[in-house]
C-alpha positions as CSV (number, residue, x, y, z in Angstrom):
1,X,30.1,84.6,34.5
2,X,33.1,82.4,35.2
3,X,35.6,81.2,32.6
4,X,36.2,77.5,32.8
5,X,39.2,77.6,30.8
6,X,40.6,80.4,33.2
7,X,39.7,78.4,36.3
8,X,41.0,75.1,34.5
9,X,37.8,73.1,35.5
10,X,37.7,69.4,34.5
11,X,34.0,69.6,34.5
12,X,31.0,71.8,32.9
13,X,27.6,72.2,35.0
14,X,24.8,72.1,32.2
15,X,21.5,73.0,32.9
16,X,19.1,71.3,30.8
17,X,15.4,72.4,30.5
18,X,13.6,69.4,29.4
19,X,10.4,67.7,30.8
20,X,11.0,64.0,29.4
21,X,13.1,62.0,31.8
22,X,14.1,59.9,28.6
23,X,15.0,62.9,26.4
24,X,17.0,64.0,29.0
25,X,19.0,61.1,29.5
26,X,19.0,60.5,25.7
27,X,21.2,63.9,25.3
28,X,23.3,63.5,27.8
29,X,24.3,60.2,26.7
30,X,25.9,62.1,23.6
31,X,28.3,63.8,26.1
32,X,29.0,60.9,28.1
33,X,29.7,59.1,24.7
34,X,32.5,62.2,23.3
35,X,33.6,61.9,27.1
36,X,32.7,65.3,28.0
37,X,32.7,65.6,32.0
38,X,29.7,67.5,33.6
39,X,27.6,67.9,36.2
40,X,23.6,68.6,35.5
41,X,20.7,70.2,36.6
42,X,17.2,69.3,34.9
43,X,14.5,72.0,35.2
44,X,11.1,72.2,33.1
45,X,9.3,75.3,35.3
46,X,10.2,78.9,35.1
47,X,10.9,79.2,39.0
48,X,13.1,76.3,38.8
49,X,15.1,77.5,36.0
50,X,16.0,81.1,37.3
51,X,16.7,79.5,40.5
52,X,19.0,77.8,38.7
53,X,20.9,80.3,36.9
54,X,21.7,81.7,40.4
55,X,22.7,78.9,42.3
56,X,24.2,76.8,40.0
57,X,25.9,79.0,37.8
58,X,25.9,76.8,34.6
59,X,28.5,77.0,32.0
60,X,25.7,75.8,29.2
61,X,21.9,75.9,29.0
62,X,20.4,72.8,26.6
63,X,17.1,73.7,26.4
64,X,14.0,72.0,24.8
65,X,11.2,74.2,23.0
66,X,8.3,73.8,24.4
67,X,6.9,72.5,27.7
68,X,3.8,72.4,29.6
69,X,3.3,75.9,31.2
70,X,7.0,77.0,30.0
71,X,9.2,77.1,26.7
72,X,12.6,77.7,25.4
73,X,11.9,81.1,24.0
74,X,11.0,82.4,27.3
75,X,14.1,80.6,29.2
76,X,16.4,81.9,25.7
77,X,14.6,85.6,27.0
78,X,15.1,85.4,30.9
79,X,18.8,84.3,30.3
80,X,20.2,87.2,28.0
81,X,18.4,89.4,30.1
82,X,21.5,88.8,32.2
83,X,24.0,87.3,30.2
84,X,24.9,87.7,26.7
85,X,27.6,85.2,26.3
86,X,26.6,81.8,28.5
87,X,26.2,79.8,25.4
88,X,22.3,78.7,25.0
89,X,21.6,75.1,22.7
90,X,17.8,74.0,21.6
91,X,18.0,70.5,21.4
92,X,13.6,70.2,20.2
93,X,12.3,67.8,18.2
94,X,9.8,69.8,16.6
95,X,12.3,73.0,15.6
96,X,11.8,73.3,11.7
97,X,14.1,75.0,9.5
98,X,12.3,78.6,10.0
99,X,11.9,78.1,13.8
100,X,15.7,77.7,14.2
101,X,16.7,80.4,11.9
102,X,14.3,82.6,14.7
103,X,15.6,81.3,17.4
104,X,19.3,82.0,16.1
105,X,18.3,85.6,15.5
106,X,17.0,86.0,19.1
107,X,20.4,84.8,20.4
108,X,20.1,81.1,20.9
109,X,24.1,79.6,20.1
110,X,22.5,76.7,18.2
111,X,20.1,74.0,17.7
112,X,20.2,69.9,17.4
113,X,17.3,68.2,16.3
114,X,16.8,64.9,18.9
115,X,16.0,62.9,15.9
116,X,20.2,63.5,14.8
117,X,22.0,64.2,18.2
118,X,25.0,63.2,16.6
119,X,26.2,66.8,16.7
120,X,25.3,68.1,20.0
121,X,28.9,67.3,21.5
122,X,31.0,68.9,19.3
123,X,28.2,71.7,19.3
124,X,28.9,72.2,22.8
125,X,32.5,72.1,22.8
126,X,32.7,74.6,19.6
127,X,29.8,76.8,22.1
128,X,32.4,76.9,25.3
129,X,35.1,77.5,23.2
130,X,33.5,80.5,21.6
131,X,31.8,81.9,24.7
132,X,35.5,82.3,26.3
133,X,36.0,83.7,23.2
134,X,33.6,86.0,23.2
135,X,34.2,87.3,27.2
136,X,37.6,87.9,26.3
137,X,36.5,90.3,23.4
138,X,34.1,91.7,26.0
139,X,36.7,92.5,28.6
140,X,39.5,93.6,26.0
141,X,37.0,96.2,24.5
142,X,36.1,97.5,28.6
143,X,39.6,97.9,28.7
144,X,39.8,99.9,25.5
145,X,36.9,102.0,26.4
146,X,38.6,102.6,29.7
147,X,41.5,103.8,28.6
148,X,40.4,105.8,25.8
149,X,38.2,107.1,29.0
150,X,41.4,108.1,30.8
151,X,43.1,109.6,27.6
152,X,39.8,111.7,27.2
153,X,40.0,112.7,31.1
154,X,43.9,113.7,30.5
155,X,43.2,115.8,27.5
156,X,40.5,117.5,29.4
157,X,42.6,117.7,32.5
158,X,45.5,119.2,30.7
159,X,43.2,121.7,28.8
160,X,42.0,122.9,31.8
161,X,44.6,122.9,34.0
162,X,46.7,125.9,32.6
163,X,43.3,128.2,33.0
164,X,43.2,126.9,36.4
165,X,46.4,127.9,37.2
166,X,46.3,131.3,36.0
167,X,43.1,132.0,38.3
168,X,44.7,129.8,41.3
169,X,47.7,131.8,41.2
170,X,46.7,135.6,42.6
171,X,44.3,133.5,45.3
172,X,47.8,132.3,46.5
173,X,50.1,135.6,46.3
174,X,47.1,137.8,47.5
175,X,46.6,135.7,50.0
176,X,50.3,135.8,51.5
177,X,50.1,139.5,51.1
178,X,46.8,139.8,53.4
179,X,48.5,137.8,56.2
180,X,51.4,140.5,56.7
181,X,48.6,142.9,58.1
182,X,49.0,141.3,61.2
183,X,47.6,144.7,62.8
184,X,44.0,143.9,61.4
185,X,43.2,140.3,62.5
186,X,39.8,140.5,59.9
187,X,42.8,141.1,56.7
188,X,45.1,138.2,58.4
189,X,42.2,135.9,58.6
190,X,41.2,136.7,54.8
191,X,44.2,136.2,54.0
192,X,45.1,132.8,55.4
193,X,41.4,131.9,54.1
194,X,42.2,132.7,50.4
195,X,45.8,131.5,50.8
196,X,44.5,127.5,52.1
197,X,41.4,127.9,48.7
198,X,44.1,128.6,46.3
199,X,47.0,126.1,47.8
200,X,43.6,123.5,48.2
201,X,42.2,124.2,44.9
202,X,45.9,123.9,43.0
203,X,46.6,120.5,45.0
204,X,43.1,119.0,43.9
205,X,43.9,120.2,40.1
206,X,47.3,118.6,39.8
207,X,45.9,115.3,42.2
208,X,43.2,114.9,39.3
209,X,45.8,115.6,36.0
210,X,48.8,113.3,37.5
211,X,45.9,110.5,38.4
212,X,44.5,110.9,34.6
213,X,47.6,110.8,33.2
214,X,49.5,108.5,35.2
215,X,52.3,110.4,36.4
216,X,54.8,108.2,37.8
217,X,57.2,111.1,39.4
218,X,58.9,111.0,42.8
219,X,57.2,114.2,44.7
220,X,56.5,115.6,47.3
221,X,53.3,114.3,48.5
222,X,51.1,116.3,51.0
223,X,48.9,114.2,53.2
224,X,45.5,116.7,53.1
225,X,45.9,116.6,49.5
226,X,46.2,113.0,49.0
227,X,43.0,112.6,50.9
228,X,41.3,115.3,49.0
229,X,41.7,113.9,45.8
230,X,40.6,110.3,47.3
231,X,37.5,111.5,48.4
232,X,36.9,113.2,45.1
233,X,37.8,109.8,43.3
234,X,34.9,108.3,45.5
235,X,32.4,110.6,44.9
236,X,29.7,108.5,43.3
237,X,31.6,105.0,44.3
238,X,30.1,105.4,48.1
239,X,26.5,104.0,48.5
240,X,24.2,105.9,50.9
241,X,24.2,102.8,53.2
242,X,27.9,103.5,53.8
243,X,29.6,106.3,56.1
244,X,32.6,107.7,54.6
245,X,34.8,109.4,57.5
246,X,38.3,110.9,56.8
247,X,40.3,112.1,59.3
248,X,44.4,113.2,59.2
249,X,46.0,114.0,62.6
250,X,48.2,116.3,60.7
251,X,46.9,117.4,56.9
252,X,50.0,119.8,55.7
253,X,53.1,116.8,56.6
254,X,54.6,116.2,53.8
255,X,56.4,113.2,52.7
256,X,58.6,111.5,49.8
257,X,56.3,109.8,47.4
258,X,54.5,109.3,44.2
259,X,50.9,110.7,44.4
260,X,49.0,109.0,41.7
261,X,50.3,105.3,43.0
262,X,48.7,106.0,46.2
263,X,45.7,107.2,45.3
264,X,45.3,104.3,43.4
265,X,46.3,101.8,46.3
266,X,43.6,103.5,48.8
267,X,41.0,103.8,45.9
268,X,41.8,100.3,45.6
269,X,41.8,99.0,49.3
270,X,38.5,101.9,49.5
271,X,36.2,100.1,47.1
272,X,37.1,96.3,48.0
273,X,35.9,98.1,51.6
274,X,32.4,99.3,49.7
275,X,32.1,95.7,48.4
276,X,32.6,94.0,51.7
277,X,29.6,96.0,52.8
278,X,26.2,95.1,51.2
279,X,24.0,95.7,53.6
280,X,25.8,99.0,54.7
281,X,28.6,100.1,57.3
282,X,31.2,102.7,57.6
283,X,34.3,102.9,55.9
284,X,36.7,105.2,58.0
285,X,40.4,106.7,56.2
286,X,42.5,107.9,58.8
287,X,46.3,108.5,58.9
288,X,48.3,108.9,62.2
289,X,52.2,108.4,62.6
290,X,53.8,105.6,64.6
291,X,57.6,104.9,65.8
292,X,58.3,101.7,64.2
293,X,60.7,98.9,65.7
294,X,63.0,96.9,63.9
295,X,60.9,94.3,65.8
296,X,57.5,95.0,64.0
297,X,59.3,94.0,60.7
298,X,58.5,90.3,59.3
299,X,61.4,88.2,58.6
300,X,61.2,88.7,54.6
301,X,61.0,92.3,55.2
302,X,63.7,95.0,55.1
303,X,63.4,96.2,58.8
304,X,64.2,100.0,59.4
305,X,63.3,101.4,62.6
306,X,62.0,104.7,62.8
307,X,58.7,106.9,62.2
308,X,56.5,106.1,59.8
309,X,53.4,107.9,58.3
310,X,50.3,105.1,58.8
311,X,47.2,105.2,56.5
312,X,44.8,103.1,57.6
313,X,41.3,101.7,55.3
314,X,39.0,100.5,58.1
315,X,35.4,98.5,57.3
316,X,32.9,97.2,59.2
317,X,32.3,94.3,56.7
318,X,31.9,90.7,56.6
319,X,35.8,90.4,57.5
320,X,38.4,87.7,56.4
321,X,39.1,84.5,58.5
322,X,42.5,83.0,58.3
323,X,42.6,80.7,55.7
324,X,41.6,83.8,53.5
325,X,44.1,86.4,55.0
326,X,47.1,83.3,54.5
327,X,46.4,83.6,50.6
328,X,45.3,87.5,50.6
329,X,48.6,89.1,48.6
330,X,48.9,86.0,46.2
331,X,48.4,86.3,42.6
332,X,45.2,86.1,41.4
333,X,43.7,84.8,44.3
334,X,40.2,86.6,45.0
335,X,37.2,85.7,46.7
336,X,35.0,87.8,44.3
337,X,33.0,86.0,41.4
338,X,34.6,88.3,38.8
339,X,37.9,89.5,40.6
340,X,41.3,89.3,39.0
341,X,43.0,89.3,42.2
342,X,45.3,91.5,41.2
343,X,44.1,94.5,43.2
344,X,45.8,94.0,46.4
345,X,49.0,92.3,45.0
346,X,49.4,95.7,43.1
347,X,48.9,97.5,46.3
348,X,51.8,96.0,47.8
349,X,54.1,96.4,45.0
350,X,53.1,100.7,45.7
351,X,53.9,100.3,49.6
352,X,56.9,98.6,48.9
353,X,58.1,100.6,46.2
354,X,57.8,103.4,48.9
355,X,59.9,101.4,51.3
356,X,56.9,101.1,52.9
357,X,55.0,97.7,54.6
358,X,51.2,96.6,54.8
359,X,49.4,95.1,57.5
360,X,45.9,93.6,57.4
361,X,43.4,93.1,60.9
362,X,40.4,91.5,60.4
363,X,37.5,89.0,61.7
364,X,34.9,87.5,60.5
365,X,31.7,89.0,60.9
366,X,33.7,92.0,62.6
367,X,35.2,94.0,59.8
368,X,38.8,94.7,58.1
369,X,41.9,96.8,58.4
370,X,44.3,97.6,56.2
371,X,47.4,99.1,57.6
372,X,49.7,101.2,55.0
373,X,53.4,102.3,56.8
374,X,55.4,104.5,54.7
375,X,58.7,106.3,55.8
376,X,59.1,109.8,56.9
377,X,62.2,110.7,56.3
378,X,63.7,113.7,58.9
379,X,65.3,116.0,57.8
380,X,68.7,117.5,59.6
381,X,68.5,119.9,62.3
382,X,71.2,122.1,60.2
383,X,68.8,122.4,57.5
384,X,66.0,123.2,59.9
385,X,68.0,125.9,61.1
386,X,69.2,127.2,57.7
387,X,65.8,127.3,56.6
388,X,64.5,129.0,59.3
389,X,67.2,132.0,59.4
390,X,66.9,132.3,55.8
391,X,66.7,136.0,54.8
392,X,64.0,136.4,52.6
393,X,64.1,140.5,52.5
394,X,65.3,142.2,49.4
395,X,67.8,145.0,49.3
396,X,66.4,146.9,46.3
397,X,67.9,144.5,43.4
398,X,65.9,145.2,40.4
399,X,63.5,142.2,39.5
400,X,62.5,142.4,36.0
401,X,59.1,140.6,35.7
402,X,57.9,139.5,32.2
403,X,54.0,138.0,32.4
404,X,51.7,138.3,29.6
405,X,48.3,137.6,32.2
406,X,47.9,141.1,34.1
407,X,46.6,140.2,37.4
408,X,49.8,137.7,37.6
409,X,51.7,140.3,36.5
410,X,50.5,142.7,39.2
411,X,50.5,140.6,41.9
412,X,54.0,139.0,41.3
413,X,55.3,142.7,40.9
414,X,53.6,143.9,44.5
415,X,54.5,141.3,46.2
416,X,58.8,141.5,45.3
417,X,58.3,145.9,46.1
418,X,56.6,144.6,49.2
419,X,59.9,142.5,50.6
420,X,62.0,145.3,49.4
421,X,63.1,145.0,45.8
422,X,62.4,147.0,42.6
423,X,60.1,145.5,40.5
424,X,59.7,146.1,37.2
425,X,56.9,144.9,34.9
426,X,56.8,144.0,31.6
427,X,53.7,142.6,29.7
428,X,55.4,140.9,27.1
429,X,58.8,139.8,26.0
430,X,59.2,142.9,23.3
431,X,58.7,144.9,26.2
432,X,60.9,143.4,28.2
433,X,63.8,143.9,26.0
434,X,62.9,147.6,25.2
435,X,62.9,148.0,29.1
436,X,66.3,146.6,29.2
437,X,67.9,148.8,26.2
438,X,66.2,151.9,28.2
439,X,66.8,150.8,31.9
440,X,69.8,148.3,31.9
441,X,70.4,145.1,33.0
442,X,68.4,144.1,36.3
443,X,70.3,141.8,38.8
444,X,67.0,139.0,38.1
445,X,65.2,138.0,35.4
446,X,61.1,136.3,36.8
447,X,60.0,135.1,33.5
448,X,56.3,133.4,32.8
449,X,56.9,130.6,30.2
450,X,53.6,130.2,28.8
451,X,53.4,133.4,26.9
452,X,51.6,133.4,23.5
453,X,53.0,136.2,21.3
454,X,56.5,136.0,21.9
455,X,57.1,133.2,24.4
456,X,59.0,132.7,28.0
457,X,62.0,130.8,26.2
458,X,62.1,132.6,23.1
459,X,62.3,135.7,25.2
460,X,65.3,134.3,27.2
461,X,66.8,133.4,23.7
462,X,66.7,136.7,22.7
463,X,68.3,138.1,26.2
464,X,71.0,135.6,26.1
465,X,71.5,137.1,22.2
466,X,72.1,140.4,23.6
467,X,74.8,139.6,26.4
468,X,72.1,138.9,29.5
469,X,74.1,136.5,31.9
470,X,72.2,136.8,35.3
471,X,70.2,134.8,36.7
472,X,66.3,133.7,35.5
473,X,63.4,132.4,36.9
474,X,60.9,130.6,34.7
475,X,57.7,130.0,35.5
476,X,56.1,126.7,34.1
477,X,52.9,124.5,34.1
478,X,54.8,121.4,35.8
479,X,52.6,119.1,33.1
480,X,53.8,121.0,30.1
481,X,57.5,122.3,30.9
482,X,58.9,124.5,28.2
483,X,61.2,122.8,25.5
484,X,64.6,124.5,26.3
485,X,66.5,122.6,23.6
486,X,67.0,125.8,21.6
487,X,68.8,127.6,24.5
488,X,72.8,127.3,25.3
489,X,73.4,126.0,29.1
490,X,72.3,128.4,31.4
491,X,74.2,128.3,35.0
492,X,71.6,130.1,36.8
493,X,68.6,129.0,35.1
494,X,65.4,128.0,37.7
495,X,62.2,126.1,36.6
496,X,59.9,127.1,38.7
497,X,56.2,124.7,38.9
498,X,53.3,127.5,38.7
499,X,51.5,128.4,40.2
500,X,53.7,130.0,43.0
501,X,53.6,130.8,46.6
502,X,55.0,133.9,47.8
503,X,57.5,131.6,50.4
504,X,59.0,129.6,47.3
505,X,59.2,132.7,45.2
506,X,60.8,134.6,47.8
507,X,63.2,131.6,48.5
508,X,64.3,131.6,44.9
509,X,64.5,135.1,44.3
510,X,67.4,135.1,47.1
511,X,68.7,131.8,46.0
512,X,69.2,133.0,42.4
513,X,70.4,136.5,43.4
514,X,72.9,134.5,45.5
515,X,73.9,132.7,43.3
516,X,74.2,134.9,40.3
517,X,76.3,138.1,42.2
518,X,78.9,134.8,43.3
519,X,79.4,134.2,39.9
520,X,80.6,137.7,38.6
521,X,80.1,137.5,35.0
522,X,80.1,140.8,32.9
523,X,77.6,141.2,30.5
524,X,78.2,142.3,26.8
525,X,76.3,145.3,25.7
526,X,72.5,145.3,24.8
């Protein structure tokens, strides 16, 4: 229902319910006399009056008690069956003292007697003033349910999400290891099949924890992902009148970004697409990539030529004409009955936060498209080139690996012997330190952080105590990274997001090996 005060309107509709041409005029002489502004409606049948509620939209409903073949009590029924603030004033001359204490109970806002209208202005100003009232308690508590919603979906998500790790995380390394038996195309196959679950499943778990929780982190975002997690956000939002397609010309580019904001632009730009849709249609997602021009840049617009990723909300609505698109990204401006118009401006401030620009298409009758550019930003061809002739073969250093969960354990262990360095496991950080005493010091240190007994960083504490000055991996949940406060500054010290894939692990491995044989430091005794 609208809120006058919000919409600063001069004037109040009133829809009286009254069959006396005389009464009628009677009490609305009281507001012409206290100089309230209105516009009226005067009903006395049932059909008239619900018509009324829907076309005219009243702000207040004076209402007498009984009528031929209607009554108050049935019109005080009919309209908190779909509103429970639109203030609602008997004005009867027959209401006695236990009939208005009734009709207060069954939600009427008050009552004047029309023998003693004196009231009934002040009644209805003290009634619009506490309706606004009363919608602004309504929508303040609908935000504190939502968020206390959200804070319930974040402590679940974070629960869950260090389980889901740990089963996410062989799916990934066994799936790697399938793939080298190229000589048995059924094993390769497997093995890029459980490889893609794992990397899917992990993308949709941390999609659904950074949305719940907010995360506002520059990432690397991953267009499949991003539109896995939107059509998961949608699920339930998409009426069966409405065809959902998604399409990505290219699902693993990656891109500069922050994940959550984006979701919530396209589930944004998704839902206003639903709305413009009663009757059905199909909403279509797509992205592509386009060259842009410095030329395809608006004037108040920072122009930077070059290619873009596009992500494109298409509908086959009611459309927009002109004079609705010229207004579209202004501040509260809405065409919905209870938009804030906030929705799109917000959307922009994303895009553009990305360095990114919107364009909208759309007709009237024809349907809407929303046009989302955001930069793709190349990389050199040196570091093409290093990457790709980066040697990811071992030449038998000895890895110690510390992991309390077995199957990580194992499958972190097999996979370093398989590229050709000694691996040595350790189920625990007492055992790691008893294998050092016995065996030496290895030339890396792979390290789970979310160990319960004796933990990832105490255990590094206590190497560190005894002399260890090589480098260390450290494996940790990227929503829960390990407090290192207690620790001295480590020089080759890499936090690693879990869970891992054999490429990254393999890349760090050399890249901390590297690193620590450049730096030469003797260790003391242990």
């Amino acid at each position: 229902m609208p809120d006058r005060h919000q919409w600063g309107l001069a004037r109040i509709r009133v829809l009286q319910i009254e069959d006396s041409q005389l009464d009628a005029e009677l009490v609305l002489s009281e507001l012409d006399a206290d100089a309230i502004e209105y516009d009226v409606r005067l009903v006395d049948e049932e059909r008239d009056y619900v018509a009324a509620l829907e076309e005219f939209d009243p702000h207040i409903v004076l209402s007498d008690l009984s009528m031929p073949g209607f009554s108050g009590q049935r019109a005080l029924d009919l309209l908190r069956e779909r509103d429970q603030d639109l203030p609602f004033i008997f004005v009867s001359a027959t209401l006695g003292e236990e009939a208005a204490i009734e009709a207060l109970r069954n939600g009427a806002t008050d009552y004047i007697l029309k023998q003693n209208p004196a009231r009934l202005a002040s009644a209805v100003r003290r009634a619009l003033r506490e309706a606004d009232a009363q919608r602004a308690r309504r929508r303040a508590e609908a935000e504190l349910i939502r968020a206390q919603r959200f804070e319930s979906l974040a402590m679940l998500a974070g629960g869950l999400s260090h389980d889901l790790r740990n089963l996410l995380q062989p799916l990934l390394l066994a799936g790697d290891s399938l793939q080298d038996y190229q000589q048995d195309p059924r094993l390769a196959r497997l093995g890029r099949l459980v490889r893609d679950c794992g990397k899917r499943g992990l993308d949709m778990v941390q999609s659904m924890l950074s949305f719940a929780r907010g995360a506002r982190r520059a990432e690397q975002v991953r267009v499949g992902a991003l539109l896995d997690a939107l059509a998961l956000l949608l699920q339930g939002s998409v009426p069966r009148a409405v065809m959902l397609e998604m399409h990505a010309d290219d699902t693993e580019l990656t891109f500069d970004g922050n994940h959550t904001e984006l979701q919530q632009c396209l589930l944004n730009l998704s839902l206003n697409a639903i709305q413009a849709m009663p009757d059905g249609g199909s909403l279509r997602i797509e992205t592509t990539q386009a060259a842009l021009q410095e030329s395809f840049f608006a004037s108040d617009e920072e122009a930077h030529a070059g290619n873009y990723l596009c992500l494109t909300v298409a509908d086959a609505g009611m459309g927009m004409d002109e004079a609705v698109l010229q207004h579209l990204f202004e501040p509260f401006f809405t065409t919905k009955d209870t938009g804030t118009g906030l929705g799109l401006v917000s959307c922009k401030r994303i895009v553009t936060a990305h360095g990114g620009v919107m364009r909208v298409e759309s007709t009237p009758g024809q349907g809407t498209r929303f046009h989302i550019y955001i930069p793709l930003l190349e990389r050199s061809a040196e570091a093409v080139e290093q990457e790709e002739h980066f040697n990811l073969q071992g030449e038998a250093e000895r890895v110690l690996v510390v992991a309390e969960e077995a199957g990580q354990l194992s499958l972190l262990v097999d996979t370093l012997d398989s590229w050709g360095y000694q691996a040595h496991a350790s189920q625990s950080g007492t055992a790691a330190l008893q294998w050092i005493e016995a065996q030496g010091v290895p030339d890396l240190v792979v390290m789970d952080a979310d160990m319960n007994l004796f933990t990832g960083v105490r255990t590094l504490a206590a190497l560190i105590d005894h002399g260890y000055r090589r480098a260390v991996l450290l494996l940790a949940r990227p929503d829960a990274p390990p407090d290192m406060d207690e620790l001295p500054v480590m020089e080759h010290l890499y936090l690693v997001d879990k869970p891992i894939s054999t490429q990254k692990l393999l890349r760090t491995v050399r890249e901390a090996l590297e690193a620590g044989a450049a730096t030469q430091l003797p260790e003391g005794p242990l």
